[in-house]
C-alpha positions in Angstrom: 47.2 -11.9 -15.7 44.6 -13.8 -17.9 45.5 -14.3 -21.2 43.5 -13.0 -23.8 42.8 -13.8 -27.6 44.6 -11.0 -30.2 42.7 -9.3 -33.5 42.4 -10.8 -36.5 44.6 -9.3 -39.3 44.8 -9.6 -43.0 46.8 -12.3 -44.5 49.8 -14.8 -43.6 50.3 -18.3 -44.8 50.2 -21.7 -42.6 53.2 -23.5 -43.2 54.2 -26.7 -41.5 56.1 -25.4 -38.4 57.6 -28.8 -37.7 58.8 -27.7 -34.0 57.8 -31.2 -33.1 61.5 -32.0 -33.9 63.6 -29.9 -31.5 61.0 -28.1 -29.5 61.0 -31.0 -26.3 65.1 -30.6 -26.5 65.7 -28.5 -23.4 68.3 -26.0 -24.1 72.1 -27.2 -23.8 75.0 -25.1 -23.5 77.3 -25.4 -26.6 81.5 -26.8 -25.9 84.0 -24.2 -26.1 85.3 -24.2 -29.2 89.3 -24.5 -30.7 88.8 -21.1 -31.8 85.8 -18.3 -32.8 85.6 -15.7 -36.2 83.6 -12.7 -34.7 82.5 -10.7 -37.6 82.5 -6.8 -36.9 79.1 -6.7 -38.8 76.7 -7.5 -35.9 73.8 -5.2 -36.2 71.8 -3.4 -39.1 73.8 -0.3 -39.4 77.5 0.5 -40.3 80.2 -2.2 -38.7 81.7 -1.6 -35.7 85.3 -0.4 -35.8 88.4 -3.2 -35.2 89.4 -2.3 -30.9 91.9 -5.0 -30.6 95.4 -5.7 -32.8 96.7 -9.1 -33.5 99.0 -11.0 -31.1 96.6 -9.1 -28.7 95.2 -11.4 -25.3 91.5 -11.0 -24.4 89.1 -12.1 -21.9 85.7 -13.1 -21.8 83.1 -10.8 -22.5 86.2 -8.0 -23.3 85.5 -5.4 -26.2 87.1 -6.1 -29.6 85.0 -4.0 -31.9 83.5 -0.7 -31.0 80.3 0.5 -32.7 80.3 2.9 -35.7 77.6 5.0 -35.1 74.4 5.4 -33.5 72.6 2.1 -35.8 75.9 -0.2 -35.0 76.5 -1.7 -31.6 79.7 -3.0 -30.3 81.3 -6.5 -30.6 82.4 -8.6 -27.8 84.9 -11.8 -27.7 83.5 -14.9 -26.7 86.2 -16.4 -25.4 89.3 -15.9 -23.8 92.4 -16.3 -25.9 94.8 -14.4 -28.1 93.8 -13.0 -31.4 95.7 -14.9 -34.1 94.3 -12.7 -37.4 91.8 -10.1 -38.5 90.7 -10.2 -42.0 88.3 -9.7 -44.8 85.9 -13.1 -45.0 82.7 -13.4 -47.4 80.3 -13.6 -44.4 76.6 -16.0 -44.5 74.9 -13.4 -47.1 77.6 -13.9 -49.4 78.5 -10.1 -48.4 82.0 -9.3 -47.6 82.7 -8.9 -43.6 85.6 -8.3 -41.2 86.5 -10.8 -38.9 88.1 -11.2 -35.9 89.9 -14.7 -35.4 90.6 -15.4 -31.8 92.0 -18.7 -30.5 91.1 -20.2 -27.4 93.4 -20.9 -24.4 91.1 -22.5 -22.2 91.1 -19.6 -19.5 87.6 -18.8 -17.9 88.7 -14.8 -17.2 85.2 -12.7 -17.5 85.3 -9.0 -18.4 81.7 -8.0 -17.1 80.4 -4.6 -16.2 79.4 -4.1 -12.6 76.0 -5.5 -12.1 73.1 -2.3 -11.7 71.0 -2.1 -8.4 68.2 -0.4 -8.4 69.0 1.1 -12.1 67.6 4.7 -12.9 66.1 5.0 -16.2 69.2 6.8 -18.2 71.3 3.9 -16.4 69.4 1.1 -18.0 69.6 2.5 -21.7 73.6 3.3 -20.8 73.9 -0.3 -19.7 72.1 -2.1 -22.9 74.4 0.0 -25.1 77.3 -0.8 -23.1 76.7 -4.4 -23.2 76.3 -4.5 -27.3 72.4 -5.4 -27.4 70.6 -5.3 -30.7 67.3 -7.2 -31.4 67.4 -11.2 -31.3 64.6 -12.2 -33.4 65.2 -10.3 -36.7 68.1 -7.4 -38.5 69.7 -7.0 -35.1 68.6 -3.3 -34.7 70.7 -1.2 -31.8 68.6 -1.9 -28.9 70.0 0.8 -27.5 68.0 3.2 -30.2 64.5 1.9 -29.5 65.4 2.3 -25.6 65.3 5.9 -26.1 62.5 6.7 -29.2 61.8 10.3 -30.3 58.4 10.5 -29.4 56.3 9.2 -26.3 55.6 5.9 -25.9 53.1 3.8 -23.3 53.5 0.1 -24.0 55.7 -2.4 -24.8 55.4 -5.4 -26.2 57.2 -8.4 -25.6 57.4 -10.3 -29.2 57.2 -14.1 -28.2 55.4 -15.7 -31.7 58.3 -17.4 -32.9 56.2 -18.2 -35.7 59.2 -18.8 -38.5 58.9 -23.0 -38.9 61.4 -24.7 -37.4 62.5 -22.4 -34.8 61.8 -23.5 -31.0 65.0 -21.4 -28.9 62.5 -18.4 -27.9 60.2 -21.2 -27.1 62.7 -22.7 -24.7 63.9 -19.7 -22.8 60.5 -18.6 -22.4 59.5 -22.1 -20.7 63.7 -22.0 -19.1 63.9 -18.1 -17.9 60.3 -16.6 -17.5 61.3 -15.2 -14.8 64.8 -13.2 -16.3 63.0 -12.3 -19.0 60.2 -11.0 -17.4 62.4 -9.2 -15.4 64.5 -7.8 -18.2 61.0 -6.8 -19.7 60.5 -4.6 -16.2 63.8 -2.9 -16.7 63.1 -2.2 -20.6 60.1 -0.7 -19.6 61.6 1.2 -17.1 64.0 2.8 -19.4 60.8 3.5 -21.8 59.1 5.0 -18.8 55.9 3.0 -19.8 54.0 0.8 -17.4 51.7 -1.6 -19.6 53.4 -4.5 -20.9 52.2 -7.3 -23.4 53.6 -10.1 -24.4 52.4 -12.2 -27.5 52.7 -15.8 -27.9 50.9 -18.2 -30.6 48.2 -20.2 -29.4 50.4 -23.8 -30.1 52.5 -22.7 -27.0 50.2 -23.2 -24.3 52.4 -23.8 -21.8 54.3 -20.4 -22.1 51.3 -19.1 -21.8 50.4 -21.0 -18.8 53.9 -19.9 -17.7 53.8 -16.0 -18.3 49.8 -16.0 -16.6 50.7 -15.4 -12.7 52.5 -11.7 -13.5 50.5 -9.4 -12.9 51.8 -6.7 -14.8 52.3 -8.8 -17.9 49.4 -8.8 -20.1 49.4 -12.3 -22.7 48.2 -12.1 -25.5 46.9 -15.3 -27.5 48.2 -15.0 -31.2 46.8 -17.0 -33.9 49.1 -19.8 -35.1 50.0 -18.1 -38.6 53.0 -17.1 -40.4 54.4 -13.8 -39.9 52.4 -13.3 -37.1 55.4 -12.2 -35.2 56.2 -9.6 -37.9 56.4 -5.8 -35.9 53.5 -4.6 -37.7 51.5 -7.5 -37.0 52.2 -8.1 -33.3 51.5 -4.4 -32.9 47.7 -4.5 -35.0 46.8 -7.9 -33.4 47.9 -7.1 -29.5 46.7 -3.3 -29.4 44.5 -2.1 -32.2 47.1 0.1 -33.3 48.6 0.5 -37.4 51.6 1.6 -37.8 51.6 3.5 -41.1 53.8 3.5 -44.3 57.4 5.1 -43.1 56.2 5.3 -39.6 57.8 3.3 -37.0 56.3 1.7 -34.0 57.3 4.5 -31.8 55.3 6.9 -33.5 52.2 5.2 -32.4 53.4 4.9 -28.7 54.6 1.2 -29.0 58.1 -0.6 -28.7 58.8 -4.3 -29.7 61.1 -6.4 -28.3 62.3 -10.0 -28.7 61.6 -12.2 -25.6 65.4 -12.9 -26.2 66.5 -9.4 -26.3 65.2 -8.7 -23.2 66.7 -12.0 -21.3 69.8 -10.1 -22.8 68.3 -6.9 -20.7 68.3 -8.8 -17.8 72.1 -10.4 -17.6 73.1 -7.0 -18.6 71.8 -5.1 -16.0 72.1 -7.6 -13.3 75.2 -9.4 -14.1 76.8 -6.5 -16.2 77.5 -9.5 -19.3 78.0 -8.4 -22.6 75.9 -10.0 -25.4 78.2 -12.6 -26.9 76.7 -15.7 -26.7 72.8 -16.7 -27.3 69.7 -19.6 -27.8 69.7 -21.0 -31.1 68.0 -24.3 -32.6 69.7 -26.8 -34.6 66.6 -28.7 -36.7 65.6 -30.5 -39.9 65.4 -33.9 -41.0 69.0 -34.2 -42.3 70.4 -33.8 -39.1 71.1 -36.4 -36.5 70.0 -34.8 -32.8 68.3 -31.6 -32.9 68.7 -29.6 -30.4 68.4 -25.7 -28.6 72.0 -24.7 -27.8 73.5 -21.9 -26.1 76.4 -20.4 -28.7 79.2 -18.2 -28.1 79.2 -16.0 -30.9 81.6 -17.0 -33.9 81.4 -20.7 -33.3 81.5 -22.6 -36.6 78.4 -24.0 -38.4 80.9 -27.4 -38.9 81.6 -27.6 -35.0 77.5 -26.9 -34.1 76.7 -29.6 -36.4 79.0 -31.8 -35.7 77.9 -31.5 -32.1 74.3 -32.5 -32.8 75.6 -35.8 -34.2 76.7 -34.6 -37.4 74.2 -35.5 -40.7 71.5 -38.3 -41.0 72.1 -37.8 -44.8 73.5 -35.0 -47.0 70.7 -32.0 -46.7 69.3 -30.7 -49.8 69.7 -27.1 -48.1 71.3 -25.8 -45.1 70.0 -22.4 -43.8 71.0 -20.0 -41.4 67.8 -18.6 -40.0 64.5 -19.7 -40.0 63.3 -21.2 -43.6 61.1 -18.0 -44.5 63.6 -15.6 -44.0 66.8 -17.4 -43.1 69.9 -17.3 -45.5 71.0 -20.7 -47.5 74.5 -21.6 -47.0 76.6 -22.4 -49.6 78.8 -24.4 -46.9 79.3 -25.1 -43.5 82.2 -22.9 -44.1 80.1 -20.0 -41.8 80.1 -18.4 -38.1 77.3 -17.7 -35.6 76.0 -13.8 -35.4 74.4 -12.4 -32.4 71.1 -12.7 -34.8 71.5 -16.5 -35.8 68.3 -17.8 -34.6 68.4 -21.0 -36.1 70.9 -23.6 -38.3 68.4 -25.8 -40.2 69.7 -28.9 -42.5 66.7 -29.6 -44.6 65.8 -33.0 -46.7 64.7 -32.7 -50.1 61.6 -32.8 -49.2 61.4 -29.7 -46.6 63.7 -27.6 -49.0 62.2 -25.4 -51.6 64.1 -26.8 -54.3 62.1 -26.5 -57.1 62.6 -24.7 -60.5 60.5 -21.5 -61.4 57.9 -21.5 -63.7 56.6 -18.7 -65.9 53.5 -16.3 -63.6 50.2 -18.0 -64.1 48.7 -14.8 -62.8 46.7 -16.2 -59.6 47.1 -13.7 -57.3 47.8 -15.8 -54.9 51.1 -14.2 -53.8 48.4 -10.5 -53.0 46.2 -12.7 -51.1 48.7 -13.7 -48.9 50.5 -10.3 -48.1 50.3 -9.4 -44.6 51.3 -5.4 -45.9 48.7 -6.4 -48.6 51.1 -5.8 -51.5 51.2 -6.5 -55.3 54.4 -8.8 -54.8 54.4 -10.4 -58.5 54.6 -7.0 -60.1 57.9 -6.2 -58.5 58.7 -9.9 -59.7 57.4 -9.0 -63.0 59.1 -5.5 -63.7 62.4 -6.1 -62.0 62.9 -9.2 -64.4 62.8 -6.6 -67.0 65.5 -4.4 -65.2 62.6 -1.9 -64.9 63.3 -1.1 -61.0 61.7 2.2 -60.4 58.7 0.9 -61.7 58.7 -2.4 -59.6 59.2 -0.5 -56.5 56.3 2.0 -57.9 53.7 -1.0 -58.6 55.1 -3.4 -56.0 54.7 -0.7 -53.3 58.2 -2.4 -52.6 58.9 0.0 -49.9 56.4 -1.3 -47.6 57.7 -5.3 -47.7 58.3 -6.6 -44.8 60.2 -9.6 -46.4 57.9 -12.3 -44.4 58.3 -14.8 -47.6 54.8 -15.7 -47.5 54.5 -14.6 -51.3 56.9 -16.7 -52.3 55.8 -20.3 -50.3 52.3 -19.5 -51.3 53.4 -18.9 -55.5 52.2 -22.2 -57.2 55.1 -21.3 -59.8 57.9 -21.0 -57.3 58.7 -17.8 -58.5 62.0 -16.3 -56.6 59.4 -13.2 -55.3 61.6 -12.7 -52.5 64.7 -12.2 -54.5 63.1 -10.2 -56.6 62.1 -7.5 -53.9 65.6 -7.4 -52.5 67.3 -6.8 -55.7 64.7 -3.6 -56.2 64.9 -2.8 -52.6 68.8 -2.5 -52.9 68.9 -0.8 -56.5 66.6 2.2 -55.1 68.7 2.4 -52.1 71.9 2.4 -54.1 70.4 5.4 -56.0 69.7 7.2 -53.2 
């Protein structure tokens, strides 16, 4: 179908996206490490409960950690071997996570579902919470729960922006497995019951473009090359026309997002009945030797993935799980993969924002840029006091979206992002 151009919307920031470094690496497939951690924290909600003791021999693709509720998915091992511990571990956030240590014995044993033909409905959304899918490209929501919304929705949209800098995995499965994701997109939509499907992709990706054009039930649309233009909200306003209001979700205006990775995911699940536990993810910045797009069993070490891309140039200035805007700095290599790690980025002094805040100069510049069209710097200003209910009452705190734009626009390098999270946890602490 011929692409189309999206809406304008309000805001967003133009970093440098400096994709030139990894984005002509085609994707690679990761070694088999000595041995995996597997945190039991995989998705937004609670983490899923421990299924396996220690001493305990597992396959491939076998259950370990069974989901906690309806917002927690379950946790698969990546590898067949025994498990040698299971323990408490300060996890990438610097929050405190339970981890499953398994060591590797070099078997290639599979513990797969039986692959779906000609899935109903009800068996698709069965099979994606079966298999442990939760959204690839942000908090790693249960798939599973936007498979089957309260309300009636008619279209789905395939988010493939991949605007965070940096970042080029979606853009190398989209060029590497249009067609499985496409066809993962068919059985998502499917399970929704919805026949229009749209995906978005930013106008510097011409050839996925070019590549998603000859499906005819795949409308593309052309996203202007801005940062967060792949935020929900945004994807949603500039592909359809539609807002989704304060407190709403997407599913109250008839719409579901989904990750162009999350529904690849879809696709080996349903057709090969494999469990998500390995994924795309880019290796980038200037401080490390090869970059490259790598396919990684989940809980392989940040030391070995690094040391596979050649190690370090020179000794980063920051390392970050993630993309730059919304990623998580690591204090170490000392850190495991999560079904959501999009990205390990080793950053020179001059890509890192490493600067030292300076006192407000009262711009504005931080409102300008606000996608949700927020007062960011008075949450900045009245959570520095220790006054949270008024920064979440003048910030309109509730509404962030956490995009970071606020912060790389601020002149003073004011930690605005920090600032929201600490006010964002306080009033949910209260509650």
């Amino acid at each position: 179908m011929k692409a189309v151009k999206g809406k304008f919307y309000f805001g967003g920031v133009h970093p440098r996206d400096n994709k030139n470094l990894s984005k002509a690496a085609a994707s690679e497939i990761m070694p088999e490490t000595e041995s995996v951690a597997i945190s039991t924290q995989q998705s937004l909600g609670r983490p899923a409960i421990c299924a396996v003791t220690e001493g305990q021999t597992v396959n491939e693709g076998e259950l370990i950690a069974r989901g906690d509720g309806p917002v927690s998915s379950d946790v698969f091992s990546s590898v067949c071997g025994t498990v040698t511990e299971i323990k408490e571990m300060t996890g990438a956030n610097g929050a405190t996570e339970t981890f499953i240590l398994i060591k590797s014995d070099g078997r290639n044993d599979k513990t797969y579902l039986q692959p779906l033909s000609d899935p109903s409905p009800e068996d698709i959304k069965e099979r994606i919470k079966q298999c442990g899918i939760v959204g690839l490209g942000g908090a790693g929501f249960p798939s599973s729960v936007k498979a089957a919304p309260g309300t009636p929705v008619d279209t789905l949209i395939l988010n493939g922006a991949e605007c965070e800098p940096y970042l080029t995995c979606d853009y190398r499965l989209m060029l590497e497995k249009t067609d499985e994701i496409v066809r993962g997109a068919r059985y998502t939509a499917k399970a929704l019951g919805v026949k229009n499907i749209i995906i978005g992709i930013e106008a510097n990706k011409p050839d996925c473009i070019a590549a998603f054009e000859p499906y005819d039930d795949i409308k593309v649309v052309i996203l202007k090359k801005m940062y967060p233009m792949g935020g929900e909200k945004q994807l949603i306003y500039v592909t359809t026309g539609r807002k989704v209001g304060l407190g709403k979700l997407p599913a109250d205006i008839g719409v579901v997002v989904q990750n162009v990775a999350t529904v690849f995911a879809v696709c080996e699940a349903v057709e090969l009945g494999k469990p998500l536990y390995e994924r795309i993810i880019t290796v980038s910045g200037k401080a490390v030797k090869v970059p490259k797009n790598l396919w990684v069993k989940l809980g392989t070490p940040i030391s070995e993935i690094v040391n596979f891309c050649g190690g370090e140039n020179f000794a980063p200035k920051k390392v970050v799980q993630g993309g730059p805007m919304t990623g998580v700095a690591l204090a170490s290599y000392d850190a495991y993969t999560h079904k959501t790690t999009s990205g390990i980025l080793l950053l020179s002094e001059d890509e890192a924002a490493a600067d030292e805040p300076t006192p407000c100069l009262n711009c504005g510049k931080c409102a300008d840029v606000c996608p949700m069209r927020l007062m960011p710097m008075n949450t900045a200003f009245y959570s520095a006091a220790g006054d949270f209910e008024a920064a979440a009452k003048y910030g309109n705190t509730a509404a962030c979206i956490e995009c970071g734009a606020c912060e790389y626009i601020c002149p003073a390098k004011r930690p605005l992002i920090q600032a929201i999270r600490k006010t964002k946890a306080y009033i949910r602490n209260k509650k």
